[in-house]
N, C-alpha and C positions, 0 to 999 in steps of 0.2 A: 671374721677371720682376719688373722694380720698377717701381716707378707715381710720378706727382707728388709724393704724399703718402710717401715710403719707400718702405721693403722692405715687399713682400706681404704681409700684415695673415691675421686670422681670415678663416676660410669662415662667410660671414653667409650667403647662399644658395645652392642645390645643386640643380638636379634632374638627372634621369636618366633616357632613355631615354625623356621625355615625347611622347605621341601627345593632338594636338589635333582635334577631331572638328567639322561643324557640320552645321545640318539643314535642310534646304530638299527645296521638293518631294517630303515625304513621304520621303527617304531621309538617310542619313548622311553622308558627304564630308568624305572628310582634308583638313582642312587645315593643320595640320603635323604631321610624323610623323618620332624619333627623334631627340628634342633634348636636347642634353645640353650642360648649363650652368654653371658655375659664376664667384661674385663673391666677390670677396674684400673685405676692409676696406682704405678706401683706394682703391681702383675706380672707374670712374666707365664705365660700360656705356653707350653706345648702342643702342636698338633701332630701326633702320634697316629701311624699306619701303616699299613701294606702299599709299595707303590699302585696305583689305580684305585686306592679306598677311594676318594672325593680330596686330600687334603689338598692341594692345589688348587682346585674350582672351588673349593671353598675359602679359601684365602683372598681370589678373583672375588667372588660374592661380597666378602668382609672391604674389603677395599673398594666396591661401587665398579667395578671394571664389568662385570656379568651381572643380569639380573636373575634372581631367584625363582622357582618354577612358583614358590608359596612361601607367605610370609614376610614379616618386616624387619627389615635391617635399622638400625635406630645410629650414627655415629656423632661425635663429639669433638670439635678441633681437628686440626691437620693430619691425615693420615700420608704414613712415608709406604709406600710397598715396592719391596726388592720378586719381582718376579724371577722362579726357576729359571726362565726360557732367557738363557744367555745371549738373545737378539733381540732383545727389547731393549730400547734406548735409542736418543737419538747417536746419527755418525756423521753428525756436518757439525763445524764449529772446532775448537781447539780441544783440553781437556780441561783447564779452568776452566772457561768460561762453564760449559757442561755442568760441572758442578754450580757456580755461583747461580747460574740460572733458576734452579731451587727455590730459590731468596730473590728474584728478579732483579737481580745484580748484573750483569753478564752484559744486556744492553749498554748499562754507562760504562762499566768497562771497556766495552767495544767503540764507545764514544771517546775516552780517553786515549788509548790508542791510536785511533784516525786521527785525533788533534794533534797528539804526538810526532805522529808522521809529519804532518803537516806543517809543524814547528820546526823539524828537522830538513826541510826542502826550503821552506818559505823564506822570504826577505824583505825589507821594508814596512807598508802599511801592511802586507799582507800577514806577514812575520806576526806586529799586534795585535793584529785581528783572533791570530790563530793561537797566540796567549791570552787573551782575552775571554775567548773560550774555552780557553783549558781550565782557567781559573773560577768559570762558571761550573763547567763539567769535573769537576776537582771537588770541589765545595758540592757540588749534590753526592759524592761517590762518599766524601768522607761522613757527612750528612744520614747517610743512609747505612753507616758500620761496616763499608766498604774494604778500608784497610785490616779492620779484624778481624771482619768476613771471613778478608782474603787469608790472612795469614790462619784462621782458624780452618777453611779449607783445607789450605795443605797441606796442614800438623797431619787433618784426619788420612788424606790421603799417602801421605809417606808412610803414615803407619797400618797402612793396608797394602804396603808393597808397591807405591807408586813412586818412581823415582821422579827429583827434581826435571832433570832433563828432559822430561816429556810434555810438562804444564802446559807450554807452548805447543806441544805436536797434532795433528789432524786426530781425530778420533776414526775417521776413516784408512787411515793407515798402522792403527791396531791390533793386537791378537785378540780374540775371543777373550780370554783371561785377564789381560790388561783392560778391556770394555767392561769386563765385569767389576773387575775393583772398584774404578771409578763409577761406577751407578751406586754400587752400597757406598762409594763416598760418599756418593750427591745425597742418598738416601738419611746418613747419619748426620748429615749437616743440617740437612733440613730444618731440624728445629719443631719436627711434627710430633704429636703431645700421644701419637701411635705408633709403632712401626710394627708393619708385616714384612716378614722376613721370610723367604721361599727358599733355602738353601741359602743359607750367606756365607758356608766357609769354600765352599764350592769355588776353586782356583786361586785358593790364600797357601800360601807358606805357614809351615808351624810358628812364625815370628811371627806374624797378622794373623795367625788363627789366637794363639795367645791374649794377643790384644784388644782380638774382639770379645775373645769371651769377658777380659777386665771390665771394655766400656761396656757393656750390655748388662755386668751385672749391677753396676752404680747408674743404670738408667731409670729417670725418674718418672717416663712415662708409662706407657702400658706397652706390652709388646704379647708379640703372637708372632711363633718360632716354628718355621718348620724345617729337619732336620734328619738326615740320619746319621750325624756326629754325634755319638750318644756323649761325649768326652764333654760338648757345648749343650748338652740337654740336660745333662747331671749338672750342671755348674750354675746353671743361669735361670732353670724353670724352677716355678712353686707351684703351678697348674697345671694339670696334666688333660687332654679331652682325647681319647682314644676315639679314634674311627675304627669301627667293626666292620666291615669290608661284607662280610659272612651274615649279620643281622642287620644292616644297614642301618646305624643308631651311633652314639655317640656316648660314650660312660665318660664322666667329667669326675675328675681325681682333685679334691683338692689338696694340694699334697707335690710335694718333689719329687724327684722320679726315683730317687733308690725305694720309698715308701708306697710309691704307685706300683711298680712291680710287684710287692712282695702283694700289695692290696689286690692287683687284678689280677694273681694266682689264686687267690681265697676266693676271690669272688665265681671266679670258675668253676672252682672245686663247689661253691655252693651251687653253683647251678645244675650241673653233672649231680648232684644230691637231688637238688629237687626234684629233677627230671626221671630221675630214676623211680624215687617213692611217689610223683605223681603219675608215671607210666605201669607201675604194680598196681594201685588203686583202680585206674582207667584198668587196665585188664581185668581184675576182678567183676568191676560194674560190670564190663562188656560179656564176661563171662554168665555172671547170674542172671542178664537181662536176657540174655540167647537164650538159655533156660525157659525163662519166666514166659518168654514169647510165646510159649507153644499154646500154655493155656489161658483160656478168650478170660478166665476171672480175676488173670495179673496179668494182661496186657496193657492195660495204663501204666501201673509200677514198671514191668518191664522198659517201657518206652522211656518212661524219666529214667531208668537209669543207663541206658544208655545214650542218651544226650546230657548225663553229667561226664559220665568217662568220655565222651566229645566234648566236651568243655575242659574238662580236665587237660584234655592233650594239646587246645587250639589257646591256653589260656599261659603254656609256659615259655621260658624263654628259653630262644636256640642255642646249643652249647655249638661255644668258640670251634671250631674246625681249625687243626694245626696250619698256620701259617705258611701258604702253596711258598716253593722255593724251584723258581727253573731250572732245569737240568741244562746249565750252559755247558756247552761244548765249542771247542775250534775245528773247521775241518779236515778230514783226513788230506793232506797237502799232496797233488795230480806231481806224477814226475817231472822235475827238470834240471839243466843242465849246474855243472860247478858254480858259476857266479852267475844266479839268477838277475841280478839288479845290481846297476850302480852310478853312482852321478860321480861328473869331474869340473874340478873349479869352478863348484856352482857360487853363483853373490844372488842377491836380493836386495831392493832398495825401496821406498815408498814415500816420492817424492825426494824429501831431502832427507827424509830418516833412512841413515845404510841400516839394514838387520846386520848382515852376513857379507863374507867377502871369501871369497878362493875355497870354497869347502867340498871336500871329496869324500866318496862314503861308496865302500865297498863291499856287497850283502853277499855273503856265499852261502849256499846249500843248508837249512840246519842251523844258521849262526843267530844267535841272538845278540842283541845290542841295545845298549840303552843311551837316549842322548838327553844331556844333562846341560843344563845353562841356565843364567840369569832370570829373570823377567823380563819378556823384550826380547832377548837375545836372538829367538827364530826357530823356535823347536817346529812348533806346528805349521811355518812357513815350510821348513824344509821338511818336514812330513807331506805335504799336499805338494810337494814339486816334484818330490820322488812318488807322489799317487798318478804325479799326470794331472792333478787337479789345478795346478799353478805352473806359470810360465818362470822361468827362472830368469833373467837378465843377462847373465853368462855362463858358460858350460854349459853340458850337455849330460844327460839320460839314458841309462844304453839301459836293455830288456835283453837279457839271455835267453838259450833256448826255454821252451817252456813255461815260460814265467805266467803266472794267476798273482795279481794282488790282490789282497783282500784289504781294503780300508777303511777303518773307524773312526770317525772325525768326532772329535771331543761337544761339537755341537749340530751331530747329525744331521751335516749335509748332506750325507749319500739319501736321507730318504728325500720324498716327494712328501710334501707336508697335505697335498691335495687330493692325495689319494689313499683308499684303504689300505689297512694290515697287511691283509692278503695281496692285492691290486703289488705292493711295496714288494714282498715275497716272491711273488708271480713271475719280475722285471728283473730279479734280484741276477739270474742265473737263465741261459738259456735251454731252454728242451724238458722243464720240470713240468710236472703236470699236478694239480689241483690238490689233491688224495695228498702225494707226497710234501708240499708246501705247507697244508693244514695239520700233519701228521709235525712238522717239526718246528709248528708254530706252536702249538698244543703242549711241547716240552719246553716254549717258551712262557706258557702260561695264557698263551689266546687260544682260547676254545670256542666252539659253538658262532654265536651270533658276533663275539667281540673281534671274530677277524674282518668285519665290516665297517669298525669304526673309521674315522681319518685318522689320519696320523696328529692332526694339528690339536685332535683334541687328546690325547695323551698325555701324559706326564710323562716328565723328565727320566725317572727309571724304567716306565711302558717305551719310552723310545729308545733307552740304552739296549733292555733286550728286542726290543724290533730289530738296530742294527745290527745286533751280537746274531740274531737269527739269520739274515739275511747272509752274513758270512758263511756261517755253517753248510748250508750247497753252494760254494762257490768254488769250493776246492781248490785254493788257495794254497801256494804253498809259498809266499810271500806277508806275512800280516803286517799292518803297519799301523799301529794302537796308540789312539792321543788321549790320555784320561781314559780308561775304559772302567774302571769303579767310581765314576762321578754318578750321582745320583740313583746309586744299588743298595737296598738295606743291606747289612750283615750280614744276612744267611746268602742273598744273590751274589754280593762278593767273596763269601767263601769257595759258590759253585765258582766265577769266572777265575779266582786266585788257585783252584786245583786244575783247571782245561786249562790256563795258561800251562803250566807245568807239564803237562800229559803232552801239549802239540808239536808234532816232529818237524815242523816248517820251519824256516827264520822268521823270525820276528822282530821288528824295530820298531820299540816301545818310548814313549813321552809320558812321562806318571808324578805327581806330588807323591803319589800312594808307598810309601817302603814297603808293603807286602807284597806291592803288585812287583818291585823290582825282586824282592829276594823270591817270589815264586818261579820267576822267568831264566834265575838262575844264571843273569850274562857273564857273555864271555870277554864283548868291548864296552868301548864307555866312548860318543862323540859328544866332544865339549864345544857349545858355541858359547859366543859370536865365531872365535878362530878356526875352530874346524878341527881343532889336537883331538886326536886317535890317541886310545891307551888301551891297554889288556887289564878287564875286570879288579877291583882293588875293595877292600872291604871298606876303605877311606870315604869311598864315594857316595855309600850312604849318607855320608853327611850332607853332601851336596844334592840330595833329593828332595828333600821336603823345605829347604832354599832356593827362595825363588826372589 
């Protein structure tokens, strides 16, 4: 086969005969079993699913992070893997350095700097000492492609939405979304002859999602995408491996994804064929064998023919079951008073980085609003300050009568990573009882034994609807939504972009998403860093998917 990039390249990854295992309710549970994979240089892999098929733990697997229940993983050269879970990565250190670190640069970097300092106080013998050293430590930085490094660094990260002014800034004093740029910076610098990619457009701007999909398709190595951007799955993939969720298996597409579609509809439609003309057959046998049973001088025959039509039936494969899709909803919002919620001349600062400064924000009854800013600017600061989650620096919080908030944190901190589905459900709301928690967890798509998982083993769209669930009996008539279609396929964001629309509460929304704004229908717009109030404008779509 040949790919965009040439002819079929090295074998950079290999497994074989992999068996992936999970654990809930006290027992074990395949979740995939006998997978066998390989990527060449040059490749560009799709892993295609249902959130909770495996494709995540199987990315963990591919990358050495997990080990596999059965089976040998075979890799080749440096692997880069951008994990889902937007909390991975270090938060000490600058945000260069973070990146250069990659490349074990960051050290002399760090060395140059201190001598730096030290050039700048010092005086006399002390002074040459401390040039002396710099020009030691100078000469290994340049040595080692230090300066290209650097400056190739931070082409990649400006063009992921990472402003200059930040290179210097604490990674501890970050948003979730800023953390995240910078890891797939560090990731694409790398220089690694792989990249697994777990959601990489996941908190880009349409300028950096653009961008990614350019670099990604001139990448020379092998890669393995996972994605529900179909926009960056059309663009960039020539291999397609769908995980079957429903047969627990793996069908491998060689092929681009407009081609894989039209491929795993025929293949469907043949298998609904098969199954059908080998279940007429299987009834027939089982029919003449009933028959034949009675009498003792074809009870041999009888018997083989009914353990062919048992063969026949244990011998087909399972036809696809439509795609489950959660019935998301918002809650019916608990009465309260005119202006539920409001902050006055709230700031924020982190360290020396100011966010915000003087911003007031007034929730009435019903109102919707959407706050719109920069990168950086403080959306989901001032999101968690008006949750109560965050201390604010100045100003103050007022709770009108009645008020319920119900709050969705773009990296699901309301849940408990240590506890179960349920367990999560249970805390969610007080005075609920079992029956009802499982009943409207079950329209989230957790049934049976799966409301016993942890939460920590989930994927990213498994915990978007945990926390969309946990809202639902909270009765809420306050929402306050950071990203809430991050990590949803299709059909799970069409359900949350129609329950936004339907919910009578206020709600103050933080979205990249333009569907998620035009379903919510606002009626304000707060703009940071400054804090300008305006009345709804069609202009402002612009300013959404700009970050």
């Amino acid at each position: 086969m040949s790919t965009k990039h040439g002819k079929k390249g090295d074998i950079l990854l290999e497994m074989k005969d992999i068996r992936i295992d999970g654990f809930s309710d006290e027992r074990w549970h395949k979740i995939i079993k006998g997978i066998d994979l390989t990527l060449h240089r040059g490749e560009v892999m799709g892993l295609i699913g249902e959130s909770g098929a495996g494709k995540s733990t199987l990315a963990k697997v591919l990358a050495g992070e997990i080990m596999p229940a059965g089976g040998v993983v075979t890799r080749t050269g440096k692997i880069g893997y951008l994990p889902q879970d937007p909390r991975t990565g270090e938060d000490q250190g600058n945000v260069i350095d973070r990146i250069l670190s990659v490349r074990d640069l960051d050290q002399i970097a760090k060395r140059m700097r201190a001598v730096e300092e030290e050039m700048a106080t010092s005086e006399g013998t002390a002074l040459e000492k401390a040039m002396e050293r710099y020009t030691r430590v100078e000469h290994e930085f340049s040595t080692a492609g230090g300066y290209a490094a650097s400056a190739e660094a931070e082409a990649i990260a400006s063009s992921l939405g990472v402003p200059n002014n930040l290179f210097d800034q604490q990674l501890s004093a970050l948003s979730g979304g800023q953390r995240r740029r910078i890891e797939l910076a560090r990731i694409l610098f790398s220089g690694a002859e792989t990249l697994l990619l777990d959601e990489p457009t996941n908190h880009l701007d349409a300028d950096s999602i653009i961008w990614l999909r350019e670099y990604l398709s001139k990448y020379s190595g092998g890669l393995v995408i996972i994605s529900h951007d179909v926009n960056l799955i059309e663009t960039v993939v020539n291999k397609v491996f769908y995980i079957d969720g429903n047969r627990n298996v793996i069908d491998v597409y060689n092929m681009g994804w407009k081609h894989y579609l039209l491929q795993r509809e025929q293949d469907e439609h043949r298998r609904k064929r098969e199954r059908a003309n080998a279940e007429k057959k299987a009834e027939i046998l089982q029919k003449q064998g009933e028959k034949m049973r009675a009498k003792a001088s074809k009870a041999t025959a009888a018997q083989g023919m009914l353990r062919r039509a048992e063969k026949l039936r244990s011998s087909l494969e399972d036809v696809r079951v439509s795609d489950k899709v959660a019935k998301l909803r918002f809650p019916t919002p608990s009465p309260c008073g005119k202006t539920p919620l409001s902050g006055e001349e709230l700031s924020k600062s982190y360290g020396s980085l100011e966010i915000f400064t003087d911003v007031s924000a007034i929730i009435d009854k019903g109102s919707r609003v959407v706050i719109l800013g920069l990168n950086g600017a403080g959306k989901t600061t001032l999101l968690r300050i008006l949750a109560g989650e965050l201390e604010s620096d100045t100003g103050s919080v007022a709770h009108g009568q009645g008020l319920k908030i119900g709050y969705y944190a773009q990296e699901h901190e309301s849940l408990d990573f240590e506890r179960t589905i349920l367990e999560n459900m249970m805390s969610a709301t007080a005075n609920i009882r079992e029956p009802e928690a499982r009943n409207v967890l079950g329209s989230f798509l957790f049934s049976g034994d799966d409301v016993h998982k942890l939460v920590k083993v989930l994927s990213g769209g498994e915990r978007t609807r945990l926390a969309l669930a946990t809202l639902v009996v909270s009765a809420a008539n306050v929402l306050l939504l950071d990203e809430p279609t991050n990590n949803l396929d299709p059909a799970s964001r069409d359900e949350i972009l129609a329950a936004l629309s339907e919910y009578q509460g206020a709600v103050i929304l933080v979205s990249h998403d333009e569907g998620a704004v035009q379903a919510l229908k606002p009626e304000r717009v707060i703009l940071l860093p400054d804090g300008d109030e305006d009345l709804w404008k069609e202009e402002y779509f612009d300013l959404v998917t700009i970050d």
